[in-house]
C-alpha positions as CSV (number, residue, x, y, z in Angstrom):
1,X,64.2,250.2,162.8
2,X,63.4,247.7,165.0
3,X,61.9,245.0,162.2
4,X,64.4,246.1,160.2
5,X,66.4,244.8,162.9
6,X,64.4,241.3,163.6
7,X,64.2,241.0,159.8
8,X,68.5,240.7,159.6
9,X,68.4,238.4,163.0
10,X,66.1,236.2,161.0
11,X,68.4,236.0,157.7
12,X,71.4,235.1,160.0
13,X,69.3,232.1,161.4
14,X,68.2,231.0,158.4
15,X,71.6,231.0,156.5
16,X,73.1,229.3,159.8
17,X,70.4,226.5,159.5
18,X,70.8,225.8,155.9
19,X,74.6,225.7,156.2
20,X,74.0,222.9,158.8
21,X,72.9,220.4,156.0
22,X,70.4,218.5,157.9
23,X,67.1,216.2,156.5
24,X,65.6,219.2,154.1
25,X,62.1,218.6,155.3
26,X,63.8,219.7,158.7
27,X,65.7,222.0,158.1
28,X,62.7,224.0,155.8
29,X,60.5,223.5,158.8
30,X,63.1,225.3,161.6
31,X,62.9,228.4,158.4
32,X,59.5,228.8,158.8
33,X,59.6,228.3,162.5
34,X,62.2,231.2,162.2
35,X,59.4,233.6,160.5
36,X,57.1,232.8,162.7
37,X,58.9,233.3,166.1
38,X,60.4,236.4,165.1
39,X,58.9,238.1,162.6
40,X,55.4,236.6,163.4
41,X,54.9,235.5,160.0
42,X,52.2,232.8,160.3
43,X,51.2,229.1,158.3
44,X,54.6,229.2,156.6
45,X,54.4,227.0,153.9
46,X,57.0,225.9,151.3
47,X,56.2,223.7,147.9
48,X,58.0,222.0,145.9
49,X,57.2,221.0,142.5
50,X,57.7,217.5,141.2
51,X,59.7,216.1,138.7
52,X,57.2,216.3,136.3
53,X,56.5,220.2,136.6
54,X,52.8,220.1,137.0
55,X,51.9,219.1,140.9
56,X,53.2,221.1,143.7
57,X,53.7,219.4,147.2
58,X,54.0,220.2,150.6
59,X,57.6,220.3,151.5
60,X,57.4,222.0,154.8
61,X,54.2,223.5,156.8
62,X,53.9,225.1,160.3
63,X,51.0,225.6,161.8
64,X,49.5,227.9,163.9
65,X,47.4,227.0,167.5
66,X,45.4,223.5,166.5
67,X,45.2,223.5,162.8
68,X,46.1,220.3,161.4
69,X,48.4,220.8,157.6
70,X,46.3,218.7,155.1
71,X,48.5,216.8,152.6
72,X,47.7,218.8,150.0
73,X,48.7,218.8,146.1
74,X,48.3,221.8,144.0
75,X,48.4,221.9,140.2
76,X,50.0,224.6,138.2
77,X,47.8,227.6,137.8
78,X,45.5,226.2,140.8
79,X,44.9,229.1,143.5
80,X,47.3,231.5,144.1
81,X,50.5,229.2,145.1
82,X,49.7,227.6,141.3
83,X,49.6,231.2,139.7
84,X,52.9,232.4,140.9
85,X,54.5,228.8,140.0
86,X,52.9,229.8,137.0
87,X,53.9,233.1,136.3
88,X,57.1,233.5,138.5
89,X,55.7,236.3,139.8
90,X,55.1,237.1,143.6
91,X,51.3,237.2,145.0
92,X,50.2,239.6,147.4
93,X,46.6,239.5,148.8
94,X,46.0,242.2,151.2
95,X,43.3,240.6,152.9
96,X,42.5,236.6,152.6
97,X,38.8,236.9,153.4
98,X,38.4,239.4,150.1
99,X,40.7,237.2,147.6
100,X,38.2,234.8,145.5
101,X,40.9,232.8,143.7
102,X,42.5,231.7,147.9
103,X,41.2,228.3,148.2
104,X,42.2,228.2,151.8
105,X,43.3,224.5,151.8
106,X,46.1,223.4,153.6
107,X,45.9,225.4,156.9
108,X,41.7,225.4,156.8
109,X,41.8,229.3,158.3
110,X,38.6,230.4,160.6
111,X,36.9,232.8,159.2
112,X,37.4,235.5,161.6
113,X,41.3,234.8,160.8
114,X,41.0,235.3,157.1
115,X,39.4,238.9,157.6
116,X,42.6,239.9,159.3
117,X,45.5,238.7,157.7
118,X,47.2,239.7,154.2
119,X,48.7,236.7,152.5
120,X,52.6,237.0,151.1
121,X,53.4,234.6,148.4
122,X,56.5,234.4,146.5
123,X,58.5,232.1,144.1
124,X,61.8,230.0,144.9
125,X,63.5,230.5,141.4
126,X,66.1,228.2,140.3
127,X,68.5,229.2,137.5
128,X,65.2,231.2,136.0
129,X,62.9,228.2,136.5
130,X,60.6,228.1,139.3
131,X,61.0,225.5,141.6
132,X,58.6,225.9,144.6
133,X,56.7,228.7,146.5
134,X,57.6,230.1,150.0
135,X,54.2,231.5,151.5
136,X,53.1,233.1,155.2
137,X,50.4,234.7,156.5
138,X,50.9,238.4,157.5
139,X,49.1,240.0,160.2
140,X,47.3,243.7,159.0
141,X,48.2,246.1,161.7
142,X,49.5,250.1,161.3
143,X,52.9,249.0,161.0
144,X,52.5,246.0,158.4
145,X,54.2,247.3,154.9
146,X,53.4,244.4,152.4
147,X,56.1,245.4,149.7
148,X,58.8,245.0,151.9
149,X,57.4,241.6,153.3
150,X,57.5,240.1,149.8
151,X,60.8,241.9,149.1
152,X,62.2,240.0,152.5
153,X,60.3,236.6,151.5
154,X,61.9,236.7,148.5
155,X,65.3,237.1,150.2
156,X,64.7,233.9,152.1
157,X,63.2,231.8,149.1
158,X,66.4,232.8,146.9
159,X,68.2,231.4,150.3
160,X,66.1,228.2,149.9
161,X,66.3,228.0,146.4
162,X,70.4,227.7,146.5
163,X,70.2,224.6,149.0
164,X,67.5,223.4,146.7
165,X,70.3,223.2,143.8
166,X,73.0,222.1,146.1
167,X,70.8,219.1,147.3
168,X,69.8,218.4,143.1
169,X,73.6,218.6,142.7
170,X,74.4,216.1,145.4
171,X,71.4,214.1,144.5
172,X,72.6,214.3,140.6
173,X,76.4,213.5,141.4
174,X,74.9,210.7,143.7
175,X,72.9,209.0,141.1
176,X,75.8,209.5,138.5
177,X,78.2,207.5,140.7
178,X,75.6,204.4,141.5
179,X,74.8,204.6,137.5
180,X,78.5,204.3,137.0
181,X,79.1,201.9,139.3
182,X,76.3,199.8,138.1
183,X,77.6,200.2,134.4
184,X,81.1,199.0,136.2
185,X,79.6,195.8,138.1
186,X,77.7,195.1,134.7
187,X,81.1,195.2,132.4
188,X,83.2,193.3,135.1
189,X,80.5,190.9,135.2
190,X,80.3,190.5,131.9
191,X,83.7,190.3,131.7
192,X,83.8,187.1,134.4
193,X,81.0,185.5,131.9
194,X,82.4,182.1,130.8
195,X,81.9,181.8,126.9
196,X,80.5,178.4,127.2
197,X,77.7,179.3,129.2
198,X,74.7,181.3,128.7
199,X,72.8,183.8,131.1
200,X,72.2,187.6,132.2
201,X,70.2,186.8,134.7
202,X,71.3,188.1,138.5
203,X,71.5,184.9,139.6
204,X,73.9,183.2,136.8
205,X,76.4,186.4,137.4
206,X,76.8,185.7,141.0
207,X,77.6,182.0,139.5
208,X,80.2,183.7,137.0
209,X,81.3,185.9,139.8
210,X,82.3,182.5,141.7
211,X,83.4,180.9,138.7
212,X,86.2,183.6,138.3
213,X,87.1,183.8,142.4
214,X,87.5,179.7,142.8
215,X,89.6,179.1,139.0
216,X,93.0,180.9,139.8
217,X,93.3,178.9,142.8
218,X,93.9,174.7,143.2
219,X,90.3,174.9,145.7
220,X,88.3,171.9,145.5
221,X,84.7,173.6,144.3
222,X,81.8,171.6,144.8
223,X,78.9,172.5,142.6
224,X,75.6,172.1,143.2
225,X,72.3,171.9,141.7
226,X,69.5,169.9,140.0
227,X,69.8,167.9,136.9
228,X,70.4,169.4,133.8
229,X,71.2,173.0,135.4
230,X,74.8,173.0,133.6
231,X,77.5,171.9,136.1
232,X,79.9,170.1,133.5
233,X,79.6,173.9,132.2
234,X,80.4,175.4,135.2
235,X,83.2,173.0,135.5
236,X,85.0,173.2,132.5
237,X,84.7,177.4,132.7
238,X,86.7,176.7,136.1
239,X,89.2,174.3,134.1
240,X,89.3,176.9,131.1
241,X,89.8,179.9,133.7
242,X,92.7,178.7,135.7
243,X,96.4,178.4,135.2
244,X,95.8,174.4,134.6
245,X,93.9,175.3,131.0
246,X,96.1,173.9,128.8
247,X,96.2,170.9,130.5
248,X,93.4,168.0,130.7
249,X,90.4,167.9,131.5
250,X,88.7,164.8,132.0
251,X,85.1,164.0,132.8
252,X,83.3,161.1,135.0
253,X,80.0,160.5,135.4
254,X,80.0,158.5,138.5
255,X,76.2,157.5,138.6
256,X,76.8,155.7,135.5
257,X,79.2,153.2,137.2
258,X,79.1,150.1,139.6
259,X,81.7,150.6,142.4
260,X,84.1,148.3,141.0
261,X,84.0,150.0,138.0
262,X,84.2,153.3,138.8
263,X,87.6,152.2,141.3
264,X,88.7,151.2,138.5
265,X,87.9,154.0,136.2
266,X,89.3,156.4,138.4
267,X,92.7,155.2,140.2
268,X,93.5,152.4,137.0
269,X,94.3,148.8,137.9
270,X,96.7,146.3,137.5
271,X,96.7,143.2,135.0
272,X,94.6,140.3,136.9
273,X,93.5,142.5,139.6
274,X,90.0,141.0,138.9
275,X,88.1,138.8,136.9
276,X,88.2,140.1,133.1
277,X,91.2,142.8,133.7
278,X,93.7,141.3,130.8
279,X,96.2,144.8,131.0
280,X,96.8,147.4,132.8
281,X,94.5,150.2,133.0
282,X,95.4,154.3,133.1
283,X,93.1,155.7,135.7
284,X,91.5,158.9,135.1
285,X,93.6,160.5,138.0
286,X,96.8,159.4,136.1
287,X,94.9,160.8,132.1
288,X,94.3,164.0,134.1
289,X,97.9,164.6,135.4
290,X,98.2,168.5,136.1
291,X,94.9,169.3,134.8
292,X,91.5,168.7,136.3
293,X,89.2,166.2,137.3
294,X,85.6,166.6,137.1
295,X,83.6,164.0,139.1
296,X,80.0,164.3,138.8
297,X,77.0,163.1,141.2
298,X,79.4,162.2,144.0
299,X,76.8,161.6,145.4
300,X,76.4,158.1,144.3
301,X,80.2,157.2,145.3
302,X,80.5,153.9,147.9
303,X,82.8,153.7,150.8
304,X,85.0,152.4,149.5
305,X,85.4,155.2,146.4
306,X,85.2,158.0,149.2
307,X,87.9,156.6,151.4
308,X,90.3,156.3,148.7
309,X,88.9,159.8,147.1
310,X,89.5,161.5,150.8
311,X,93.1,160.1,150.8
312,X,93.9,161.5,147.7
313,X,92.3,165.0,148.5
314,X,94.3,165.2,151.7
315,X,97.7,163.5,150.7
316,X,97.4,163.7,146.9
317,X,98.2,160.0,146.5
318,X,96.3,157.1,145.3
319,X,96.8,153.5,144.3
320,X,95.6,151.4,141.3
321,X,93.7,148.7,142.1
322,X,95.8,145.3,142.5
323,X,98.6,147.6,143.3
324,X,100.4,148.5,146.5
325,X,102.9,151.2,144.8
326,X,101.7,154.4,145.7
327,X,101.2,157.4,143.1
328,X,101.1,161.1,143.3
329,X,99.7,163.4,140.7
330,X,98.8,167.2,140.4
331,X,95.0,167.2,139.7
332,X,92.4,170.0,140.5
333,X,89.2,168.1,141.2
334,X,86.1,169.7,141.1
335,X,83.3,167.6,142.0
336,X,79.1,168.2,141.2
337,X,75.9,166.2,142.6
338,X,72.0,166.8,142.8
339,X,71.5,164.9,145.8
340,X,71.8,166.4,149.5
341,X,74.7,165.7,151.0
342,X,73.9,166.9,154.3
343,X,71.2,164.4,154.7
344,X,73.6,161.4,153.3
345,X,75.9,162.8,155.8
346,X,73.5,162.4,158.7
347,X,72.1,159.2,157.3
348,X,76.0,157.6,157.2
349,X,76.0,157.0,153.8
350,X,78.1,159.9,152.8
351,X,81.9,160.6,154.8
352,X,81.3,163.4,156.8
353,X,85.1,164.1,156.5
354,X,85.0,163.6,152.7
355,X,82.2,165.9,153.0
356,X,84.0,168.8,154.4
357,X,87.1,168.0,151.7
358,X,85.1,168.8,148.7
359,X,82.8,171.6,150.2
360,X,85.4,174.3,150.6
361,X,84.2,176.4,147.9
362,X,80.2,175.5,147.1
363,X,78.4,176.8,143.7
364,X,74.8,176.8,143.8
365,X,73.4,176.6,139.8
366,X,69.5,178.1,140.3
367,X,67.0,175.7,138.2
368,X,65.7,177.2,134.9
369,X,62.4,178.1,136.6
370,X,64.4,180.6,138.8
371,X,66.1,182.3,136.0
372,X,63.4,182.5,133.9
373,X,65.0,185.8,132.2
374,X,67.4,183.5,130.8
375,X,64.5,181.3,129.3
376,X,64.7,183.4,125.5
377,X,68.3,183.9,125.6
378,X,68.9,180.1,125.7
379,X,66.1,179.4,123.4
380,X,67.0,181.7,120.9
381,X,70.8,180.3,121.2
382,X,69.5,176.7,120.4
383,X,67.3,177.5,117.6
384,X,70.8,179.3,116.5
385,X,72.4,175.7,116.6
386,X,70.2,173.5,115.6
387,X,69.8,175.5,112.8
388,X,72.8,175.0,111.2
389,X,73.0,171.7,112.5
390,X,70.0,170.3,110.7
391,X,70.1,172.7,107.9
392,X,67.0,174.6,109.2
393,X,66.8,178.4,107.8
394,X,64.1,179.0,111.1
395,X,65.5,182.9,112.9
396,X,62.7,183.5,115.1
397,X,60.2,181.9,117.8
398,X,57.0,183.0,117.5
399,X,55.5,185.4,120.4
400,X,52.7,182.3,121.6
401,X,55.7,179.7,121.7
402,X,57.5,182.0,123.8
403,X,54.6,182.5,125.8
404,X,54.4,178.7,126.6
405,X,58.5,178.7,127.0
406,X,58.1,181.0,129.9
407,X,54.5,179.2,131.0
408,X,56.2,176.0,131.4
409,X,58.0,174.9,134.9
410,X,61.1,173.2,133.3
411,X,61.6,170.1,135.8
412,X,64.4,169.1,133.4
413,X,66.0,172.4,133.5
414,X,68.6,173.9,130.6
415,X,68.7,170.2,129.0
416,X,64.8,169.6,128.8
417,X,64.9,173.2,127.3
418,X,67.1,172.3,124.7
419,X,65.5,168.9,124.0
420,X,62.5,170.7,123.5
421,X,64.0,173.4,120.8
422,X,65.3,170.1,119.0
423,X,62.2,168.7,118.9
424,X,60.7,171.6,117.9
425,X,63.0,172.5,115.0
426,X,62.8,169.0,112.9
427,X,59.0,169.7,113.0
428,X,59.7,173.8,111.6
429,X,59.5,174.1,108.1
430,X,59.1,177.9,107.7
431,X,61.3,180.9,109.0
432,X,60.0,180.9,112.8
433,X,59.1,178.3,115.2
434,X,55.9,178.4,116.4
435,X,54.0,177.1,119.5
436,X,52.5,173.9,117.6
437,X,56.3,172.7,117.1
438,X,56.8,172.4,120.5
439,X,56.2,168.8,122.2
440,X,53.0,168.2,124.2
441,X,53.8,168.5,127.4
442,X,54.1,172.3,127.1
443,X,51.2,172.4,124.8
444,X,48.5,174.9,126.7
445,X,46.5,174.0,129.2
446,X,43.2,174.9,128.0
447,X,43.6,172.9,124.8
448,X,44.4,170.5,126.8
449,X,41.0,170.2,129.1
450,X,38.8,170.1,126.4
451,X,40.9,167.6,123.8
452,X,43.3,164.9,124.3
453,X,47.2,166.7,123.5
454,X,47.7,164.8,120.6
455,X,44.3,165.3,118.9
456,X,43.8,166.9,115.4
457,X,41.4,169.8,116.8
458,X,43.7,170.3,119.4
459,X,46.6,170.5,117.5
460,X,44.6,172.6,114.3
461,X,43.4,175.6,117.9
462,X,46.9,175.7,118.5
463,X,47.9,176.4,114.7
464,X,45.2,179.1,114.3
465,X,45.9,180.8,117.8
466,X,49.7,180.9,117.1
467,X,49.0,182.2,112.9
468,X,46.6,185.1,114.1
469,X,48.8,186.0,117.6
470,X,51.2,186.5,115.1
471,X,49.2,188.1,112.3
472,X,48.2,191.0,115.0
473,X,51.8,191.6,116.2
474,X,53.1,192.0,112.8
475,X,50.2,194.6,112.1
476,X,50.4,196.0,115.9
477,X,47.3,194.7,117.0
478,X,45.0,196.1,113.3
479,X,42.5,193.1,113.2
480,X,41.5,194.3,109.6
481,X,45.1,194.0,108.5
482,X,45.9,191.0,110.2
483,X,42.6,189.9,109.0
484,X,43.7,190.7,105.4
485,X,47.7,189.0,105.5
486,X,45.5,185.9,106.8
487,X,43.3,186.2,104.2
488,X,40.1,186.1,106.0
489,X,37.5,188.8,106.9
490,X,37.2,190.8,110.2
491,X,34.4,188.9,111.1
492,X,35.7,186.0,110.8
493,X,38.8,187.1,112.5
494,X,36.7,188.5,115.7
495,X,34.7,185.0,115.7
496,X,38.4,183.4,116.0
497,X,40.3,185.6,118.4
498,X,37.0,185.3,121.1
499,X,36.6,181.6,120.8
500,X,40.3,181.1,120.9
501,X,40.7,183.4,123.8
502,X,43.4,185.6,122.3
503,X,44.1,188.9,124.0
C-alpha cells in the first residue's frame, strides 16, 4: 500500500511539473529526478526520436553516484531502447547482467550493478506513433513487481507524450505564423517594388522599402552610391510614387556642367546677364514647378551653386541670374552623388549646412558586386531588350557565360552589366548567348595566362568549353550523349573536358 501510495505522490509531481511549461530538457530531467527520489527508479532516461524517424537522442538522463551520461544516439531496432521504438512495445529485462541484446551505453553500469537490477523500458506513443522511450533501472528486491513498474512507467511516458504534442503544436503554430509573416513581408515588399527597377535581392528591398517611406512625403532624399548603381531609377520611383507624379520631373547631371553653366541651368537667367545670353532662359527650378528635381553628383556643385541651392531648400526661393526679383516654386528635390560628402564636408569644399539640408532621408544603392543574386535577373532582363531592340531572337544565356557574369567584380555596376549584354548580343547569332560573346575583360582567367584575350586559340578554348558545358547540361551530365549531339566520340570528348578543365 505504501508504493502504491509513493507511486500516486509521484504522478501528482510529475503532472504539476509538466503543467509548469518550463525548458523541456528541464523539466524531463526534474521527471526522472522524481522516479528516482521517490520511487528509487534509477538512470532514468528519456529519447526522443528525430525528425527523420531513424536516430533516437538523449533528451533527458540522470545519473546515478559518478557516472558520467555519454551523448549517445541509437538507431531504430539498436539494443533494447531501438526495439521498443521499433515495435511499440514495452521491454522488460529482469536482470541487465543476463540480457545479451542491453548494450549498456549511456550510463556505462559496473558490473556488480548490472547483476542486480531489472531494466523497465517503455514507449512514449504519440497519436499511435512512437515518439521516444522512457527507461529506468529497477532495483530486484522481494517486493519489486516488474508488471506494475512498466504499467506505472507507461502512465508517466503517456504524461510526457501529451507535452511532447503540446510543445509540436506550439512549435507547429509558431513556425506557421513566422512562414506567414514572411510570405506577408515578401508580398508587401513586393508590392513597394518600383516597376522601373529590377532586384529580389535583401538588399534592393530594404531600398524599395525606403523608396515607398520617403515618396508620400515633400523630404529631401539623398541617395547614395557608386556609379552606375541606378539612382536616376531610384529617383524617378520616388517622383512616380508620390502625390507630385503627374507633374514634372526633370533631370540634371551636374558633373557635366561648369559652374556658370550649371547656375544658369538650374535658376534661368536674364537676357545679357553674361557674355553669349541673347534671351531669357527657364531654369530647371521654374520647368519643374510642382514636380521634382533630380540633381545628380552634387557633389561636384561650387559655392556658389550650394549657397543659392541651401537658400532655396530652406526658404523655397531662388533668383535667375542677372535678376534681383525673387521666385518661389513648389519643387521636391531629390539629390544623388558617388563622392563622400563627409570628407568634402571636413575638407571645406562641401557646406556643412547644405549638407545637413539634403541628408534628411539617405538611400544607400549596394554595388552589383553585393547583390550578386540580382546578377541573372538583370541579365536575363537585358538580353529581353536588346532583343527586340536589335531584332535578335537569342532567349537564353548559356550556363558558362553565367558562370563568368557571377565571376566577374562589376566596377561599373548595373550599367557596365548592361553594356556588357549589348555587346554581347550584336556578336549572338544563335538562340542563347554564350560566354565567347561576352567582351574580354570578363573572358576567364586561365585563358587568359596562357594566351593574349583577343587571340584566335584563346577565343576557339572558350568556344569549345562553352559548346560541351552546354552539350552535358542538356544531356545531364551523359558524356556519350553529349558526345553524340556534338558529334564527336567519347574519347575525344574526355580528351576535351580534361584539357579544358570542365567539371
Amino acid at each position: 500500500m505504501e508504493r502504491h501510495e509513493q507511486q500516486l505522490e509521484t504522478l501528482a509531481a510529475v503532472s504539476r511539473l509538466l503543467a509548469a511549461r518550463g525548458r523541456q530538457s528541464e523539466l524531463l530531467a526534474a521527471v526522472l529526478d522524481q522516479l528516482d527520489r521517490n520511487l528509487n527508479m534509477r538512470r532514468g532516461t528519456i529519447l526522443l526520436l528525430m525528425p527523420s524517424g531513424r536516430e533516437l537522442v538523449v533528451a533527458a538522463a540522470r545519473a546515478a553516484g559518478a557516472d558520467q551520461v555519454a551523448d549517445q544516439r541509437y538507431q531504430l531496432g539498436e539494443g533494447i531502447v531501438g526495439r521498443v521504438v521499433e515495435t511499440a512495445q514495452p521491454a522488460l529485462i529482469p536482470r541487465v547482467a543476463d540480457e545479451p541484446r542491453f548494450m549498456n551505453r549511456i550510463h556505462r553500469r559496473p558490473e556488480n550493478e548490472a547483476a542486480g537490477v531489472g531494466f523497465v523500458c517503455v514507449p512514449i506513443i504519440l497519436d499511435s506513433e512512437v515518439v521516444g522511450t522512457l527507461s529506468a533501472d529497477v532495483p530486484l528486491d522481494e517486493d519489486t513487481e516488474l508488471e506494475q513498474q512498466v504499467r506505472f512507467l507507461s502512465i508517466v511516458a503517456s504524461m510526457i507524450g501529451y507535452d511532447v504534442r503540446s510543445r509540436r503544436a506550439q512549435k507547429l503554430q509558431h513556425q506557421a505564423w513566422e512562414a506567414e509573416n514572411l510570405r506577408l513581408r515578401h508580398a508587401l515588399e513586393e508590392r513597394f517594388r518600383p516597376e522601373n527597377i529590377i532586384g529580389n535581392s535583401p538588399e534592393m528591398r530594404d531600398v524599395y522599402v525606403k523608396i515607398r517611406q520617403v515618396a508620400p512625403s515633400d523630404t529631401t532624399a539623398l541617395i547614395r552610391g557608386e556609379s552606375g548603381t541606378g539612382k536616376e531609377l531610384v529617383a524617378a520611383a520616388i517622383h512616380y510614387s508620390s502625390r507630385r507624379a503627374d507633374k514634372p520631373f526633370v533631370r540634371v547631371n551636374c558633373s557635366a556642367l561648369s559652374e556658370h553653366l550649371l547656375e544658369s541651368e538650374l535658376f534661368g537667367h536674364e537676357k545679357g546677364a553674361f557674355t553669349g545670353a541673347l534671351g531669357t532662359r527657364v531654369g530647371r527650378f521654374e520647368e519643374a514647378q510642382g514636380g521634382t528635381l533630380f540633381l545628380d553628383e552634387i557633389g561636384d556643385f561650387s559655392p556658389t551653386v550650394q549657397v543659392k541651392l541651401l537658400r532655396f531648400l530652406q526658404e523655397r526661393e531662388y533668383q535667375r541670374v542677372g535678376s534681383n526679383q525673387t521666385t518661389r516654386a513648389d519643387v521636391r528635390v531629390i539629390a544623388a552623388t558617388n563622392k563622400d560628402l563627409e570628407h568634402a564636408v571636413k575638407q571645406g569644399s562641401f557646406r556643412q549646412d547644405l549638407y545637413y539640408r539634403i541628408n534628411i532621408f539617405p538611400i544607400v544603392l549596394p554595388p552589383l558586386r553585393k547583390r550578386r543574386s540580382d546578377i541573372l535577373l538583370l541579365a536575363d532582363h537585358f538580353v529581353e531588350r536588346y532583343a527586340t531592340k536589335l531584332g535578335k531572337a537569342v532567349r537564353r544565356i548559356s550556363t558558362p557565360a553565367i558562370d563568368m557574369l557571377f565571376t566577374y567584380h562589376w566596377p561599373g555596376n548595373v550599367r557596365e552589366l548592361e553594356n556588357c549584354i549589348e555587346y554581347a548580343m550584336l556578336l549572338s547569332n544563335d538562340g542563347a548567348l554564350h560566354a565567347h560573346h561576352l567582351p574580354p575583360t570578363l573572358q576567364m582567367p586561365e585563358a587568359s595566362e596562357k594566351t593574349p584575350v583577343g587571340s584566335l586559340t584563346a577565343q576557339v578554348h572558350l568556344l569549345e568549353k562553352d559548346l560541351i558545358a552546354d552539350a552535358l547540361k542538356s544531356t545531364s551530365g551523359n558524356l556519350t550523349a553529349a558526345a553524340k549531339v556534338l558529334g564527336i566520340t567519347p574519347r575525344i570528348m574526355r580528351y576535351k573536358i580534361k584539357k579544358l578543365g570542365i567539371q
